[in-house]
N, C-alpha and C positions, 0 to 999 in steps of 0.2 A: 252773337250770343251775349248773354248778361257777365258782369265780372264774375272770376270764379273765386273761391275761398278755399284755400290751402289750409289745411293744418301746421302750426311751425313748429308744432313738435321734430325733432331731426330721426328722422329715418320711418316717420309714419307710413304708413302702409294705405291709410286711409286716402281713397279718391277727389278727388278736385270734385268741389258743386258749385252748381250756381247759384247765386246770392237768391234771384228772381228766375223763375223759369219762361223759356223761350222756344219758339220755334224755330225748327231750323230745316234744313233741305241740302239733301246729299244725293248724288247720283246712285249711289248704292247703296241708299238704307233710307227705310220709308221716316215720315215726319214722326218726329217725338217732342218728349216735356224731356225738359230739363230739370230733375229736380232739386227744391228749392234746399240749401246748406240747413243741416242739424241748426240746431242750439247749440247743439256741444262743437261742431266745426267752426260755427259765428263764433263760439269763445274761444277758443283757441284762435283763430286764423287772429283777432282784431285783442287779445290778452286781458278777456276780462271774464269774469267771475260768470261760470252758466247761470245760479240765480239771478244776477243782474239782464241776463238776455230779455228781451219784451219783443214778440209780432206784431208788427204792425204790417205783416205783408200776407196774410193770411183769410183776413176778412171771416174770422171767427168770433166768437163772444169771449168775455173774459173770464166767465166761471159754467158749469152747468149747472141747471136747476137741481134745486133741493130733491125734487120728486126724482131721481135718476138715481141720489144716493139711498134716499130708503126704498127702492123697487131692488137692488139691487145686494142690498141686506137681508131681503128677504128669501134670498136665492130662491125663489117660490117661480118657476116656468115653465114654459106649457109643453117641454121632455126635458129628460136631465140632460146635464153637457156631457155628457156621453154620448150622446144622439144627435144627429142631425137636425135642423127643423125640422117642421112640417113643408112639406112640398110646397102647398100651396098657401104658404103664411096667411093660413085661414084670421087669424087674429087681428094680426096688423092690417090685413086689407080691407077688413071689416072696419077697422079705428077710423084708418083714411077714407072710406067711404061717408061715413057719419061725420067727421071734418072738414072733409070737402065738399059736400054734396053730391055725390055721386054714387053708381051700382056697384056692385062687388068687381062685375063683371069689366068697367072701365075702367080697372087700376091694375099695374102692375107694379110689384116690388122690384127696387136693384141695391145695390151697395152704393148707397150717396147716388144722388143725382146724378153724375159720371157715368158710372154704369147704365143709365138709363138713357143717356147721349150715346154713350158707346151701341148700344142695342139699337138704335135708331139707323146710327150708321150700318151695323148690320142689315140691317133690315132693310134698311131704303138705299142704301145706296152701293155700287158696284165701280169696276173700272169702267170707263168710257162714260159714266155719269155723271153729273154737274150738281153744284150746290151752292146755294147764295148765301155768301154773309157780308152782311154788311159790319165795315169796321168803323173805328175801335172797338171790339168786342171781347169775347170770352177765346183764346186762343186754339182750344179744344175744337171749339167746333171746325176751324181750318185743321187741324193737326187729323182728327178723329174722322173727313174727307177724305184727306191727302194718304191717309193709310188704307181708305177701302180702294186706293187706287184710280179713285172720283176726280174732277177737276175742280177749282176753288174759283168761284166768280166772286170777286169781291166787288162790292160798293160799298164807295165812301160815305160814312154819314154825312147829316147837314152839318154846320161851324158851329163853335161855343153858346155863338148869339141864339140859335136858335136850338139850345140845349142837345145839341148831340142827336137828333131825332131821325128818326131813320128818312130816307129820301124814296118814299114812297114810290114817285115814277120810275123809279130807276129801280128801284127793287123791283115792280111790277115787270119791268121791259127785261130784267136778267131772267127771272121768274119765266116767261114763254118757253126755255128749251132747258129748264133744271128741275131735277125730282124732287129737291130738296129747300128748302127755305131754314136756315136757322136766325131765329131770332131771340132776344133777350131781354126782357122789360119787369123791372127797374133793370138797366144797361151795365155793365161790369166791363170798362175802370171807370166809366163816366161818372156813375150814382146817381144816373136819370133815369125818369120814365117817360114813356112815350107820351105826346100829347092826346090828350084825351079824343076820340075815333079815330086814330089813328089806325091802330091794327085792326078792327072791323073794316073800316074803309077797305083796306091792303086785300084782306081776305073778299072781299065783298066781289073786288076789282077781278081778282086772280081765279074766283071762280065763276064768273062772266067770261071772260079773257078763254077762259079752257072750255067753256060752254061753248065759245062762238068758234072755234078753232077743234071741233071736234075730238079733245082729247084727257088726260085725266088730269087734275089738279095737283101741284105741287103737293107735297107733304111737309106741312110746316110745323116745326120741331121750338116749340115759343119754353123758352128757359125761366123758371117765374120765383130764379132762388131767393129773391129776394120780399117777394108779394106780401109777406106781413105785415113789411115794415110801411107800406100804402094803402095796406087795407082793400088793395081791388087785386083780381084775377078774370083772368079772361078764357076760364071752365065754360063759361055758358056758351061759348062761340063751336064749341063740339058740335051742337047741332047742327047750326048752321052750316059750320063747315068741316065735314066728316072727314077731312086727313090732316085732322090737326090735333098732335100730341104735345098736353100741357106739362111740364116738369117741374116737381116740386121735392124742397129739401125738408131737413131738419138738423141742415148744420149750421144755419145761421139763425133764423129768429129764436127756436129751438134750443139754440145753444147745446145744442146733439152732435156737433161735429165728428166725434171721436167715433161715434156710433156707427156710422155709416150707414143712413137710412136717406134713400127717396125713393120716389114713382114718377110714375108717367101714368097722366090720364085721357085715357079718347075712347072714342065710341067700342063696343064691344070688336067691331070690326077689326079695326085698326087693333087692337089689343093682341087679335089672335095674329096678327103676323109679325108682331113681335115678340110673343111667346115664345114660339122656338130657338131663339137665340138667348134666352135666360139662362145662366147656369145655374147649376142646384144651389142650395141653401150658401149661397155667397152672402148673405144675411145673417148674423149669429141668433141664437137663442137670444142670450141674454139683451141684443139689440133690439129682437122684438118684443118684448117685455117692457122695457122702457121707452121704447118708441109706443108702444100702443098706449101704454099708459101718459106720456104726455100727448098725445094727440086728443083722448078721452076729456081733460084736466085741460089744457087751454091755458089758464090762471099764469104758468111759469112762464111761457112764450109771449105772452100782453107785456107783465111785468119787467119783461125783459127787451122787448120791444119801446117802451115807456124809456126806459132809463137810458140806453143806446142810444135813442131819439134824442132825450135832452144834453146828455155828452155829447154827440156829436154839434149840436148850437153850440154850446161852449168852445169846444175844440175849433172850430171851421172861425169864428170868431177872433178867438185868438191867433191862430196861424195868419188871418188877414191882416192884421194888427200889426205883425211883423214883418207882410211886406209879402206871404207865404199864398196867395190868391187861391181863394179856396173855392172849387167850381161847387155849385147848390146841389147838395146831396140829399137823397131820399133813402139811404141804404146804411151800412151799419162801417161806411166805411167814407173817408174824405181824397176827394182826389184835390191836387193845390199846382197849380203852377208855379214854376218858379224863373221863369225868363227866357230861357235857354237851356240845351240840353247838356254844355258845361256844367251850368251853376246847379243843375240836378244834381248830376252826377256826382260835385263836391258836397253837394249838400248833403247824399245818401251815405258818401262816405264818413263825415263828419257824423252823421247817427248812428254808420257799424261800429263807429270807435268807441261807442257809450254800450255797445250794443240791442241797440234799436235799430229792427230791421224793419224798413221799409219796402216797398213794391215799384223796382224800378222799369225802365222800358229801354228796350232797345235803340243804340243809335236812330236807325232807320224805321225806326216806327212814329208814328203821327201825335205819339204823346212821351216823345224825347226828353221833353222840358217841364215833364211835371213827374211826381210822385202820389203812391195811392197810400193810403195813411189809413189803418183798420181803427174804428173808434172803442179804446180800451178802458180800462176805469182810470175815473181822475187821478188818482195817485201814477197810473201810468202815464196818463196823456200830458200830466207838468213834466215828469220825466223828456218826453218827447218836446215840451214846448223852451224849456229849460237847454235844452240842446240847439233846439233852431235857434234858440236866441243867441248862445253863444256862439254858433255859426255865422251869426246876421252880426255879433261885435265885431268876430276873427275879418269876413271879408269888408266890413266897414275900416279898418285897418289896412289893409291891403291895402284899400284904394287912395 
């Protein structure tokens, strides 16, 4: 498990969290998240001011767009908040459709993205079923397995060198006896994306593979929270390969996080056996209102996209600079080595005490010795580099 963060107030009532959330495995209670400490527990547990708190463990934007606050003034939506939504988020799925490219009929709403992974696993997967992920990845997709009672085939991705890319064979050859395929492109904690045909190839392979062995195709669950900030999605691959559900957010380029808006999009097939597992208006009004309207508008998610973009060159730069190795990121967030999973670990604690949280990792996970670093605005990100540095004086002393 990740460190946890105590309150020192004396006789608080309030529960231990973990700094960074983790999977974990109990004989007697299915896999969960951990979730990650308040702001207001990080200021307490490490004594410093809540305003001063800053996420950088998050991988959120720094502000929302302008358009969320005047939609949102308007109180203008399509029933009052007395009511439930519409059933069928007639509105919103029409936005994502004309954003996406796609039919009405290929998209489903959930609550964030999450929801639309959790529904997956509903849907496709059972006990005594299997699911591929390949790691380092999003931890959800193990965790959101291990609770349908499914088994977790894990593969290892490829090494640093050859950017974290998934190992195609080896996904192929787990892929023969699993329902499920989760995949994630641009990659979360890496901040890579796949080399280019790479997941066509994969798909291409797997439904040959099931064509020649007379049986039905995995259902590959492709994660694509990140796709603005690359500018490619791999929506067109539906056709070709019809048990494949695309996920998309709007808590990252969108800078909608709060909102809690995504889908899942695939052929109308695949659509209807995930329906049933939808719950009612888990979506608020007022989220689809401003979701459909930034989906319409475009303009706040570029500009926002632009700017994260060029902070993050700066930040990954500098963190190099300092010794801080910063792996080449496509996403709105930096991962950086730091040598060892000691000199993480002191390093992360050295930014709780500023109150900068960072994204740590598990002992025993395969990225021990590095930190994931969410790219904030400048005024935050020197905060953060302002810290490394005096960590990089502190253990230059030491030694």
């Amino acid at each position: 498990m990740s460190p946890a963060v105590t309150p020192r107030s004396a006789g608080s009532a309030a529960p231990a969290r973990a700094v960074t959330p983790a999977t974990f495995s109990s004989p007697t209670a299915p896999a969960g998240y951990a979730w990650e400490a308040t702001s207001e527990e990080v200021a307490a547990r490490y004594g410093v001011r809540i305003e001063d708190v800053r996420r950088f463990d998050l991988n959120t934007s720094p502000a929302p767009p302008a358009l969320a606050a005047r939609v949102l003034a308007t109180a203008r939506f399509d029933v009052p908040l007395s009511e439930y939504p519409p059933s069928d988020y007639r509105r919103l799925v029409t936005a994502a459709g004309a954003a996406y490219g796609c039919g009405r009929d290929e998209v489903i709403v959930g609550a964030g993205a999450d929801e639309i992974l959790d529904l997956c696993a509903k849907a496709f997967l059972s006990p005594g079923r299997r699911a591929v992920v390949p790691g380092p990845t999003y931890p959800m997709y193990r965790i959101l397995t291990e609770q349908r009672g499914a088994d977790v085939v894990s593969v290892p991705r490829r090494g640093p060198s050859e950017g974290y890319a998934i190992d195609v064979s080896a996904v192929r050859a787990a892929a023969r006896t699993a329902d499920v395929v989760w995949l994630c492109d641009p990659n979360n904690p890496t901040g890579r994306r796949e080399p280019d045909g790479v997941i066509p190839t994969l798909l291409e392979a797997l439904i040959g593979d099931a064509a020649g062995e007379a049986r039905r195709a995995p259902t590959i669950v492709l994660d694509e929270a990140y796709a603005e900030f690359v500018g490619r999605s791999h929506l067109a691959l539906r056709t070709a390969y019809p048990r494949l559900v695309v996920v998309r957010t709007l808590s990252k380029a969108y800078a909608l996080a709060g909102l809690r808006v995504g889908f899942g999009i695939a052929t109308p097939e695949l659509i209807a056996e995930l329906a049933p597992y939808r719950p009612p208006g888990s979506v608020s009004v007022p989220s689809i209102g401003v979701a459909a309207a930034a989906l319409a508008d475009g303009v706040g998610m570029q500009a926002n996209v632009a700017a994260v973009s060029a902070e993050r060159t700066r930040l990954a730069d500098a963190l190099d600079a300092l010794g801080w190795t910063a792996v080449p990121s496509v996403t709105n967030f930096v991962l950086v080595r730091l040598g060892s999973p000691e000199r993480a670990a002191a390093a992360a604690e050295a930014l709780l005490s500023r109150g900068l949280v960072p994204r740590t990792f598990g002992a025993r996970h395969p990225l021990a010795a590095f930190l994931r670093l969410t790219v904030r605005t400048a005024a935050d990100d020197d905060l953060l580099l302002d810290a490394a540095r005096a960590f990089e004086a502190g253990a230059g002393e030491e030694r």
